[in-house]
N, C-alpha and C positions, 0 to 999 in steps of 0.2 A: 573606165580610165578617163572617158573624157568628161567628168564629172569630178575627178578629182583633181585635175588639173585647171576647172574653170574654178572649183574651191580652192587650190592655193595662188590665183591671177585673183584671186575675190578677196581674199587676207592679204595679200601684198598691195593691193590699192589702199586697203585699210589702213595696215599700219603703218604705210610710207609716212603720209603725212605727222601718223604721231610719233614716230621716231626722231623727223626732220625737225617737230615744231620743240622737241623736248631742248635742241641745241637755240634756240632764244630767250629771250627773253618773257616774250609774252605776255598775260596779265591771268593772275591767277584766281579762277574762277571757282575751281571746281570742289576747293574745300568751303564748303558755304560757312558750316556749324562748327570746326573744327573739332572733331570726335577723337574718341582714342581708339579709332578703329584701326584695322590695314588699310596701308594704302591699295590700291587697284593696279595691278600688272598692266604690260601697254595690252594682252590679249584680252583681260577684263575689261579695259579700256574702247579698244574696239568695240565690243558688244555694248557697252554703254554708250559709246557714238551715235550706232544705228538707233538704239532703244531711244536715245534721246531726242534727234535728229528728224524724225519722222514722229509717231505716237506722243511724246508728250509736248510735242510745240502743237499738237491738236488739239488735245486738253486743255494749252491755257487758252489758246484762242478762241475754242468752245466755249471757256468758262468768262473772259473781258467780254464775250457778247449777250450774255445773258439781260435779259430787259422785261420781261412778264414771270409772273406764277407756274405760266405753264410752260417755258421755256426752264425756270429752277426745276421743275418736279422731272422734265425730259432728261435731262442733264442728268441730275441724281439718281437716273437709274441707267445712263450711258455710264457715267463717269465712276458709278458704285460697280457696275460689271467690267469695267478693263483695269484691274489693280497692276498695272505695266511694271509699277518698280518693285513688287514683291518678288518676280521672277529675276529680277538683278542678281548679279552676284554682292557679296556680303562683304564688301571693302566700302572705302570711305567714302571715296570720290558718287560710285552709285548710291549707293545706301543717300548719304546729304545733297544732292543731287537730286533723285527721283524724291525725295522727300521734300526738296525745296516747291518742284511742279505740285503736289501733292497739296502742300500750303499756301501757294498762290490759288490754286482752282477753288479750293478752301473757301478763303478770304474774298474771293467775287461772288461763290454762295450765299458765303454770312452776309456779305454787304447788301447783297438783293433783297435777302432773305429779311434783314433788320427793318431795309427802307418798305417793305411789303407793311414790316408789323407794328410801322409809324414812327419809326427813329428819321431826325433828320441826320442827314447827309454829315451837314457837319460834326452832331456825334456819334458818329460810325467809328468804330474802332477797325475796319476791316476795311474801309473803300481806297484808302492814301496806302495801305503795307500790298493792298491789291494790285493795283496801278505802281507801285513802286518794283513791287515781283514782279509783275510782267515784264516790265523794264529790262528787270535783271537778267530775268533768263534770255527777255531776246536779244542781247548779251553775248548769254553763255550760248542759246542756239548756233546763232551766226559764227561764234569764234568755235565752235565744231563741228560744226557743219563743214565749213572754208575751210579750214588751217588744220582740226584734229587738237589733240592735246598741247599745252604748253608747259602744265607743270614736274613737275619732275614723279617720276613712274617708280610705283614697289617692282623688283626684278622676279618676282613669282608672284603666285596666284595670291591673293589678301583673304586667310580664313581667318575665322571666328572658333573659337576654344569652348568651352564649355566652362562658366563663371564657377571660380574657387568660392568658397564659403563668405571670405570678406568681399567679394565683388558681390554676391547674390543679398546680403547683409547693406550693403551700400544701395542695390537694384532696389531693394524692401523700402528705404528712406525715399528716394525718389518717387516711388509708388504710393506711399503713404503720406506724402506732400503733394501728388496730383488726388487723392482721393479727398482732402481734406479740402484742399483750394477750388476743385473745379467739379468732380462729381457730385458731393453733397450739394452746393449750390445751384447746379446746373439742373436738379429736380424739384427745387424749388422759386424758379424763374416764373411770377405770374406779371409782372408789370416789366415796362419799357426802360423804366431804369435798372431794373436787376438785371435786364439781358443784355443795356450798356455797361454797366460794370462786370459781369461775369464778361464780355467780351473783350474788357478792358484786361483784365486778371489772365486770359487766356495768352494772348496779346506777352502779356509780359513773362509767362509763363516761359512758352514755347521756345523765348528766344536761347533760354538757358540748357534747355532738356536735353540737348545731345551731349553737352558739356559736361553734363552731371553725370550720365548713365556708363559705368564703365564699359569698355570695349568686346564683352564677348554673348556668347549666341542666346542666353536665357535673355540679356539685359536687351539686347538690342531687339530680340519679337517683345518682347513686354513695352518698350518705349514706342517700337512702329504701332502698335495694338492703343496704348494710350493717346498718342498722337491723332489715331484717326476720332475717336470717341472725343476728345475735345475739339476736334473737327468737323464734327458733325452734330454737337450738343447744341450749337449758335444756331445753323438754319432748322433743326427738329422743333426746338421749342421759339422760335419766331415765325413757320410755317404754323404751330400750334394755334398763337396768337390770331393767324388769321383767315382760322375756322377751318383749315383741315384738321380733319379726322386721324387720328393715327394709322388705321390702313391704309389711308392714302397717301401715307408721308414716309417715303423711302425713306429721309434721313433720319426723323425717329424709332423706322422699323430697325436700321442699321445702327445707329445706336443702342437701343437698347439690347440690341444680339452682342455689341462690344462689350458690353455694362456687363453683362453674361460671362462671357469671356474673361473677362476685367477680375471679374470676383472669384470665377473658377483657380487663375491663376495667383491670385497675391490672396484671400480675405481664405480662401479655402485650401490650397496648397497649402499655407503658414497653419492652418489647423490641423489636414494630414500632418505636415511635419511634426507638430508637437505630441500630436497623439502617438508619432514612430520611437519619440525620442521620450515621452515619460513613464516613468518606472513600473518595469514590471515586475510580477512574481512569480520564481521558478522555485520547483522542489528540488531538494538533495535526491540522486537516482541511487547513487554510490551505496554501498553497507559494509561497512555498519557507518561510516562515516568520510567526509571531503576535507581536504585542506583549504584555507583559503590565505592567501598569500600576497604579499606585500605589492607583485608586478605582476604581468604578464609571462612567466615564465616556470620552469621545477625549478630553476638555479635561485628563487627568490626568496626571500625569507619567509615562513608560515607565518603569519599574526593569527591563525584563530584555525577551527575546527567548526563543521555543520554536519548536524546527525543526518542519520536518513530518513527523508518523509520532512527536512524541516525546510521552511519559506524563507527563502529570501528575496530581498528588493534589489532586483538589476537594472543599473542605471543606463548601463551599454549592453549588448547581445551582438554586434554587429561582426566580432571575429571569433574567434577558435576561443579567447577567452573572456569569461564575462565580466564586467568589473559591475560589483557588490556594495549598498550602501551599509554600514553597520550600525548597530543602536546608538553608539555614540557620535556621527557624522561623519566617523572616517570611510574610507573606501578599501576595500579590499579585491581580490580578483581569485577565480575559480574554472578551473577547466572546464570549458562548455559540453561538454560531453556528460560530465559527474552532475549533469541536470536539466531539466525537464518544466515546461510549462504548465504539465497536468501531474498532479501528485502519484504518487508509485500506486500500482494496483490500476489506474484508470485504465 
């Protein structure tokens, strides 16, 4: 009992403040990327207070102090084992948020990482958005830490859907536009100007990606997945540069396990798929012979007859009935039952 009553004295401290702060004005922090995600409930809310509050104002401050090789390589395997904003809930305000901390820590790696592998300072693509993030979030720290929320709150929890065919079609252009800009180039980084320009590319990349990816649960693990991999492609192959070994280089070993990932999901998925969706061949099971019919229904007109034991090419199997290509282009459909994968007798 009295555990549950220091649990709701431990939620009402929480959310006083972001109830009170929702009646101001305030300065609106918390949509960084502007996604088309949900917004965050004030109870989502809470939880991303504490998460933010504590654990990632250490990460960036961990990461603005970075100053040796061996102080990058410590880091990259603190900062590669606490993935803090994965465990977030799947609303806007966290998701762009703990992906902003994410990007700042980022960008003080890269920049270490560049100046280790002889880039100067001045063209670092990653040491001014470094120092400019910090900024921001101690920022956004301070104004949630103090005050709580000030933007206006989702009234339920913010989930994620599972992406319709045109969102997962849209997630594919995205993905197929980070493969193009930054993967492929990012394996062939051997001099100081390519990992300045691939950094630059990166850079300009990122600022767009939440904007692009539609809002639900395939698109948004695919963009956090892509996001780390081009996050981690700048200090792997500028630690490279300066004579680490790849097992000693957390962030190429992590990269290339995303690279992994990366192709399991979009280059090999997009192959299952097409291999589920191209045409097969069923036999006629029926005797002495099947109708095959204009719809999906008996109520539909017959166009054609198929003997028993003969082949035909099925373009769908997916329901009760099959829709059929015919020798001349049209399409027909046949009760999925009146046939078989394996010819009669098998």
């Amino acid at each position: 009992m009295r555990c549950r009553v220091l649990l709701c004295l431990f939620v009402l401290i929480i959310l006083s403040p972001l109830a009170s702060a929702q009646d101001g004005e305030g300065i609106p922090l918390m949509r960084v990327y502007g996604s088309q995600l949900p917004g965050c409930s004030v109870f989502q809310g809470a939880l991303l207070t504490i998460s933010i509050a504590l654990p990632h104002n250490a990460v960036v401050t961990r990461a603005s102090e970075l100053e040796t090789i061996d102080d990058l390589l410590a880091f990259a395997e603190e900062e590669i084992d606490q993935r803090i904003w994965s465990r977030l809930p799947h609303c806007a305000e966290a998701v762009e948020t703990s992906w902003f901390v994410r990007q700042v820590a980022g960008d003080f790696a890269s920049a270490l990482a560049m100046e280790l592998a002889g880039v100067p300072v001045d063209d670092n693509p990653y040491r001014q958005p470094a120092e400019r993030g910090a900024e921001r979030f101690a920022e956004i720290h301070a104004h949630i830490h103090h005050e709580g929320w000030s933007d206006p709150l989702a009234k339920e929890d913010g989930a994620l859907e599972e992406c319709s065919a045109a969102e997962l079609s849209a997630m594919n252009v995205v993905a197929w536009d980070f493969s193009e800009m930054l993967v492929g180039p990012a394996l062939k980084i051997e001099s100081s100007e390519q990992l300045i320009d691939y950094g630059k590319a990166h850079v300009e990349w990122r600022d767009d990606l939440w904007g692009r990816l539609p809002g639900c649960l395939e698109s948004v693990k695919l963009g956090v997945l892509m996001g780390e991999m081009a996050t981690e492609f700048v200090p792997a192959f500028a630690l490279r540069r300066t004579g680490i070994e790849t097992d000693d280089n957390p962030y190429m070993l992590r990269a290339l396990a995303h690279f992994a990932a990366f192709v399991d999901e979009t280059i090999m998925k997009v192959i299952a798929d097409e291999a589920d969706s191209a045409p097969k061949i069923y036999y006629i099971t029926a005797n002495p012979y099947a109708n095959l019919r204009s719809c999906a229904a008996t109520s539909c007109d017959i166009v054609g007859a198929a003997q028993h034991g003969e082949a035909l090419t099925v373009i769908d199997d997916s329901g009760e009935w099959y829709e059929i290509q015919l020798e001349d282009g049209e399409s027909a459909f046949i009760a999925g039952f009146l046939a078989s994968d394996k010819p009669p007798g098998d």
